[in-house]
DOVODO-135849 format. One record per residue (C-alpha): residue number from 1; x, z, y; residue in three letters; chain. Coordinates in Angstrom, 3 decimals. Layout:
(NUM; (X; Z; Y); "ALA"; "A");
...
REM end
This chain:
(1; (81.507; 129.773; 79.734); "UNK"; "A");
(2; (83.955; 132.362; 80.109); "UNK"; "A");
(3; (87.530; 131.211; 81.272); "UNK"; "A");
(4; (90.740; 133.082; 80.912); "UNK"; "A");
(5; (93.568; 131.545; 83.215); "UNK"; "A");
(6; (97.329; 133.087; 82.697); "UNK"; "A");
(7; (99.416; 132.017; 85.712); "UNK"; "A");
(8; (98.159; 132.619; 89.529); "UNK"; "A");
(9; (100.482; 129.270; 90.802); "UNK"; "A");
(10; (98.998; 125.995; 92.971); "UNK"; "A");
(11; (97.794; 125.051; 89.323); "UNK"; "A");
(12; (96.361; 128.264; 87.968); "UNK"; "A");
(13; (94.418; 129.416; 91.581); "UNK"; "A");
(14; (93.213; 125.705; 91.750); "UNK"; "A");
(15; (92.053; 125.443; 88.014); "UNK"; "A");
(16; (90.106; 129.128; 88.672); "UNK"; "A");
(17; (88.451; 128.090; 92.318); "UNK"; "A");
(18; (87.145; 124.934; 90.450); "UNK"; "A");
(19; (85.924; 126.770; 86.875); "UNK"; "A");
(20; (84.469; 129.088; 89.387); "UNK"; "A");
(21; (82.454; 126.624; 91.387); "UNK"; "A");
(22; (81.360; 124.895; 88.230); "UNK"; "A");
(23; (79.954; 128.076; 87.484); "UNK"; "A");
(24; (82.419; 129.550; 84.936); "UNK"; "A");
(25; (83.448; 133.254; 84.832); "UNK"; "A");
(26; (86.757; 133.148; 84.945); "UNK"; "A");
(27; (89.595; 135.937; 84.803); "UNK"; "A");
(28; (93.224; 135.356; 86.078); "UNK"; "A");
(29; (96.566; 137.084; 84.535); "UNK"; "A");
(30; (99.826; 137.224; 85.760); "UNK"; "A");
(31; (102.591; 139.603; 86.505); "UNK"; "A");
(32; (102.635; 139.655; 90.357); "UNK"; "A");
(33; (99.777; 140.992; 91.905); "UNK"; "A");
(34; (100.812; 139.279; 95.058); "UNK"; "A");
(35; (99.948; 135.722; 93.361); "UNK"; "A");
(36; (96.113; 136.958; 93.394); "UNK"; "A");
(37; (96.627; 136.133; 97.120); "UNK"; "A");
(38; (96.414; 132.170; 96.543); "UNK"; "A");
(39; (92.712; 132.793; 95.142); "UNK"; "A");
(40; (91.355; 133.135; 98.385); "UNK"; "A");
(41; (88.779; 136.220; 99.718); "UNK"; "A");
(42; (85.699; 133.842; 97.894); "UNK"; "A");
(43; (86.674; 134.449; 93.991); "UNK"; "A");
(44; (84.218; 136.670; 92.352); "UNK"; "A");
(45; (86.501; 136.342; 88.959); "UNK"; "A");
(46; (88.626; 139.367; 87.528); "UNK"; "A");
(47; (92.435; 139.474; 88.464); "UNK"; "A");
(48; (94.532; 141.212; 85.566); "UNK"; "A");
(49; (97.924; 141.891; 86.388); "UNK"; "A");
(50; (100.140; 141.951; 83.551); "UNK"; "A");
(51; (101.115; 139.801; 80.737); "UNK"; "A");
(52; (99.798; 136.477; 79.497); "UNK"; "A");
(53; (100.870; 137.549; 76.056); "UNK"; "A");
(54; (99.744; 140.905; 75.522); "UNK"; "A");
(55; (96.792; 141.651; 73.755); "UNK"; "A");
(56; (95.612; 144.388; 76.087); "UNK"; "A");
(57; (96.162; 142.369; 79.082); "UNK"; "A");
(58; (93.741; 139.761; 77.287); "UNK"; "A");
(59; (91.066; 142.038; 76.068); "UNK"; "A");
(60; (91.191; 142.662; 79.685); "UNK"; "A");
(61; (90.389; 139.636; 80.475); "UNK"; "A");
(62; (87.476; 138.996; 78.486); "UNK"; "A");
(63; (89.405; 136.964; 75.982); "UNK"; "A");
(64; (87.320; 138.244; 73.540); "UNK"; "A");
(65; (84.225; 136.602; 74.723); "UNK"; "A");
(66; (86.295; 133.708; 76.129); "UNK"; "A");
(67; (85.476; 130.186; 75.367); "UNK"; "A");
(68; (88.766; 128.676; 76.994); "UNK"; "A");
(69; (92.422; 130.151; 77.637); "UNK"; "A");
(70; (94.538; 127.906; 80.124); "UNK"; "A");
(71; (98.625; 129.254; 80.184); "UNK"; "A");
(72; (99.784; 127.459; 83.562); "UNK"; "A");
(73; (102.466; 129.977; 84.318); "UNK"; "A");
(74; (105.986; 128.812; 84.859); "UNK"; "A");
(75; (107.666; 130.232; 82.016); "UNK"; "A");
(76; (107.408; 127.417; 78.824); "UNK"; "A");
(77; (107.546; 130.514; 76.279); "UNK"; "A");
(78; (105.524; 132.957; 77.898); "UNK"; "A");
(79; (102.432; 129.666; 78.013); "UNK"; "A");
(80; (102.826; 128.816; 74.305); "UNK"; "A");
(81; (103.139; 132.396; 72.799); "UNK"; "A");
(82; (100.267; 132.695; 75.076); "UNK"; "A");
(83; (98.500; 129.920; 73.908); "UNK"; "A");
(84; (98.840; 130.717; 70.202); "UNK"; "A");
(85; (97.503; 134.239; 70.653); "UNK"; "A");
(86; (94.322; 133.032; 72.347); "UNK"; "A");
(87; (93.957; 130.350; 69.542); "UNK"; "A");
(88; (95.384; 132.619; 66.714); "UNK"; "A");
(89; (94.459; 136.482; 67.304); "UNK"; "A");
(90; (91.695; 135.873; 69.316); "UNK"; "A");
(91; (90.203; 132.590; 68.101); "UNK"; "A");
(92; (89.602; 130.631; 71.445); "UNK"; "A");
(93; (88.257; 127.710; 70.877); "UNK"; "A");
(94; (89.518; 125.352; 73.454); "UNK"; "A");
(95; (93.003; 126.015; 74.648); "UNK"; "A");
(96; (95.843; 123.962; 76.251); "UNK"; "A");
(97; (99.348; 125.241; 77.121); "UNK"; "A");
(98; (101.206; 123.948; 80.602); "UNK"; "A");
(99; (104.784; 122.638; 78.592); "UNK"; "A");
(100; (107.818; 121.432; 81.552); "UNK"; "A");
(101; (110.231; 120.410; 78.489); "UNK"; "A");
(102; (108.294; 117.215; 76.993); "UNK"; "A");
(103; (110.464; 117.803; 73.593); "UNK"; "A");
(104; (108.986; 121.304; 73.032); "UNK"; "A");
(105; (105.943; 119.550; 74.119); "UNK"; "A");
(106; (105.913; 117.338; 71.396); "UNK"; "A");
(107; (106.281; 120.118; 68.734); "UNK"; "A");
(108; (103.598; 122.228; 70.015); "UNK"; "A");
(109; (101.376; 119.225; 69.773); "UNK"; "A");
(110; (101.968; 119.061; 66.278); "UNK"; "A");
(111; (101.338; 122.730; 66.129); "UNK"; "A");
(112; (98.235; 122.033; 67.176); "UNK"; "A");
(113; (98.112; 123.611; 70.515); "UNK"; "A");
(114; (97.540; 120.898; 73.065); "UNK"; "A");
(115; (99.663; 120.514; 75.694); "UNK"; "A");
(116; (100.293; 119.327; 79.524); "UNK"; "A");
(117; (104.388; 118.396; 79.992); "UNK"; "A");
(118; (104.094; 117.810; 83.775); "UNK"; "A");
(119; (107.399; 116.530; 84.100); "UNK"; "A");
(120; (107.106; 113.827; 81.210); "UNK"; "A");
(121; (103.518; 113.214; 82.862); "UNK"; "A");
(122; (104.316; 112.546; 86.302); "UNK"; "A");
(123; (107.822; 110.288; 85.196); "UNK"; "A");
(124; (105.544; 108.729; 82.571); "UNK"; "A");
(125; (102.853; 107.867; 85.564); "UNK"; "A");
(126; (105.479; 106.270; 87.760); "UNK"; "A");
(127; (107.204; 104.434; 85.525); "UNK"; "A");
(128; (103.810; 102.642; 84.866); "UNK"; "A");
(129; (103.340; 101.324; 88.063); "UNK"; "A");
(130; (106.720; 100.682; 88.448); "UNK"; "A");
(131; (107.480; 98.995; 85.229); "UNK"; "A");
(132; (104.097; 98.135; 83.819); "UNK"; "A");
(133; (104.220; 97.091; 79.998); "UNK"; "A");
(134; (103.053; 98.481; 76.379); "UNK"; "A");
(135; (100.233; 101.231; 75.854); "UNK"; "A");
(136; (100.829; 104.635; 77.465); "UNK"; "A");
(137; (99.128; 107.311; 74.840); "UNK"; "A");
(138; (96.856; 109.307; 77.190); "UNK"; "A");
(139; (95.011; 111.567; 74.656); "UNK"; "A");
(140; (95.360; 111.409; 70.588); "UNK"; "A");
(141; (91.850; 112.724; 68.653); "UNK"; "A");
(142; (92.594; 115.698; 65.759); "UNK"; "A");
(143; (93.473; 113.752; 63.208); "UNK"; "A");
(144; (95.916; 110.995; 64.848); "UNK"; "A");
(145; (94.118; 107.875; 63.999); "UNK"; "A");
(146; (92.503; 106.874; 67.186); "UNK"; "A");
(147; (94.009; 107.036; 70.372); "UNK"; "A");
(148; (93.032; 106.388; 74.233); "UNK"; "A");
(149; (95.746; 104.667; 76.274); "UNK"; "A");
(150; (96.637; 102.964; 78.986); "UNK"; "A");
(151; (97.798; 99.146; 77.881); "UNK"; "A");
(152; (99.136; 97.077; 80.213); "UNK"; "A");
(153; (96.930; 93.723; 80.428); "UNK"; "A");
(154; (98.641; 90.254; 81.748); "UNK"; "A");
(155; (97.478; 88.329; 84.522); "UNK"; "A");
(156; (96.127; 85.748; 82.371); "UNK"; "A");
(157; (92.996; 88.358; 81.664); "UNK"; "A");
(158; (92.463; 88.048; 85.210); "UNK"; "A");
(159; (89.052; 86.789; 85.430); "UNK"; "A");
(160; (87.727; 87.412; 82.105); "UNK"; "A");
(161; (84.709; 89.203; 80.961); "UNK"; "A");
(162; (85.424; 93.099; 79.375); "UNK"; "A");
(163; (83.783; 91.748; 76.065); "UNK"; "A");
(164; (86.159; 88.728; 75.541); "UNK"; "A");
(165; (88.797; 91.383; 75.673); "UNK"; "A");
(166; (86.938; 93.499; 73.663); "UNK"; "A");
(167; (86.422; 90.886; 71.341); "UNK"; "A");
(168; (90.514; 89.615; 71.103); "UNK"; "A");
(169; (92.234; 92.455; 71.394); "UNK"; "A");
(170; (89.789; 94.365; 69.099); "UNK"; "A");
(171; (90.063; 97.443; 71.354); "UNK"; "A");
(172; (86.740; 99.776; 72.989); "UNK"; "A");
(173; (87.546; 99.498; 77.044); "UNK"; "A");
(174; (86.891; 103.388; 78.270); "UNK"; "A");
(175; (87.269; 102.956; 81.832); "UNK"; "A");
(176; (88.943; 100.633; 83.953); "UNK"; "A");
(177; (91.014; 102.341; 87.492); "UNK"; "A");
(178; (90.384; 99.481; 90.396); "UNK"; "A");
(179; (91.855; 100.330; 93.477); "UNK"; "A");
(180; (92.592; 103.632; 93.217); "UNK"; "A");
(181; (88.719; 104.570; 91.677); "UNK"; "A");
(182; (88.049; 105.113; 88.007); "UNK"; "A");
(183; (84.735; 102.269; 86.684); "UNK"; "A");
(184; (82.767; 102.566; 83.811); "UNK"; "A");
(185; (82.190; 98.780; 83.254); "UNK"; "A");
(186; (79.621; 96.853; 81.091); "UNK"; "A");
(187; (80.674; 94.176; 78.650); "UNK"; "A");
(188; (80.294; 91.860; 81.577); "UNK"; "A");
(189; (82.408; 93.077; 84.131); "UNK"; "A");
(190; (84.993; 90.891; 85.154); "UNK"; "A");
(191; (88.316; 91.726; 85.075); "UNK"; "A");
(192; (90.701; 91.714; 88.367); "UNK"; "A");
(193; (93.732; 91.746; 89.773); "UNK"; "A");
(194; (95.458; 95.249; 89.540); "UNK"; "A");
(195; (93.127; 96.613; 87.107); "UNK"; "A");
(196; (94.326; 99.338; 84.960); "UNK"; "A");
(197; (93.141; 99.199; 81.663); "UNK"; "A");
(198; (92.251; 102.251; 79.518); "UNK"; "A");
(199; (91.226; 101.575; 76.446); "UNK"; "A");
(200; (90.215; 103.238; 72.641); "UNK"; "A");
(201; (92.174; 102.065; 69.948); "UNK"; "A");
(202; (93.781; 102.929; 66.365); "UNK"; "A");
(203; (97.097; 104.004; 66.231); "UNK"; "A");
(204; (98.264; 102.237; 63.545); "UNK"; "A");
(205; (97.137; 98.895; 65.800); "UNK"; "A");
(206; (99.069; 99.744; 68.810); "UNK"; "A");
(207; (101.777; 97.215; 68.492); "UNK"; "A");
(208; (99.097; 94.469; 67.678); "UNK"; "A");
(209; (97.100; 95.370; 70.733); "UNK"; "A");
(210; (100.435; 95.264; 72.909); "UNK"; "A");
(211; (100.450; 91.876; 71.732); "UNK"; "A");
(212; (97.301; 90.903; 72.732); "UNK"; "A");
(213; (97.068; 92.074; 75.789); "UNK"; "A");
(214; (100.297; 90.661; 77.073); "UNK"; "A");
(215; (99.594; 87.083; 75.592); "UNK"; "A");
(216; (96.390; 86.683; 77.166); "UNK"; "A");
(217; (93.023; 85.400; 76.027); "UNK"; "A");
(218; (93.071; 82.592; 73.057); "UNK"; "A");
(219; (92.812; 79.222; 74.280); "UNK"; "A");
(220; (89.031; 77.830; 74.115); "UNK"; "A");
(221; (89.085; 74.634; 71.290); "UNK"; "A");
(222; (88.064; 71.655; 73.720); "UNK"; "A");
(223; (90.537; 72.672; 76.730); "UNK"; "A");
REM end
């Protein structure tokens, strides 16, 4: 696939070495042709100095024939008028738009451009190991009904087979993150201490879920 990256920052010269070694083509924009330095002598991709937004600067590019358009600059405008072009004018497929206010974030998530608020992100992440509780929304499908999230799970799961929480809660486990290391686990993995739970569920359940997964597992008739 052909990649078009607007921003030549830590995120932008990272997101372009990877693409590349995946083996994407990828093209970089941005206004200072001095930023092309953080792509190292290795990248075979095109640099295109000038801006994100322009339509020549994208035909440049290759936007035309591009599959994806990342905007990772630092400038919250410049990456969503950006963003909208690609998607728009151009009729990119897959694009996502780096956002630092997580209000504006919000609104261009609505708008249908999908969005990255770093800020909000990285708060959002500590916060959940420092104050672990509810479902954090991780990633919302098209039409808002299902969602993936993180849900905090009590203690008292501790122990207890993926399908009895499957079963209770009424949620899809995606992944579980054990010690630092994201697990695809089977309907009989175990549950442990410190597991973070990621799980598939509808939105209009979350609260119920919440529930669940802070009570704990229904007491067995007999005990």
């Amino acid at each position: 696939m052909h990649i078009v990256i607007m921003g030549c920052g830590r995120v932008g010269s990272a997101l372009a070495q990877t693409l590349e070694q995946q083996g994407h083509t990828v093209a970089v924009i941005d206004q200072d042709p001095t930023a092309f330095r953080r792509l190292g002598p290795g990248f075979g991709g095109r640099r295109v100095t000038g801006i994100g937004f322009d339509q020549d600067t994208l035909r440049e590019a290759g936007i035309e024939e591009a599959g994806a358009f990342a905007a990772v600059s630092s400038g919250d405008n410049s990456n969503i008028i950006s963003a909208r072009v690609a998607r728009e004018m151009f009729g990119v497929q897959n694009v996502a738009a780096r956002i630092y206010d997580p209000r504006r974030a919000e609104v261009y998530q609505r708008l249908g451009i999908p969005t990255v608020a770093t800020v909000r992100w990285t708060a959002d992440q500590m916060l959940r190991r420092l104050l672990p509780s509810g479902a954090e929304p991780l990633w919302r499908d098209p039409t808002g009904g299902v969602q993936l999230a993180e849900v905090h799970a009590s203690p008292k799961w501790v122990g207890h087979k993926i399908s009895r929480l499957q079963e209770e809660t009424g949620v899809r486990v995606a992944f579980l993150t054990r010690l630092g290391e994201s697990i695809l686990p089977s309907s009989q993995t175990v549950l442990q201490e410190g597991d973070l739970v990621h799980v598939m569920m509808r939105v209009d359940d979350v609260e119920k879920v919440e529930a669940a997964f802070a009570e704990g597992p229904e007491e067995e008739s007999g005990h």
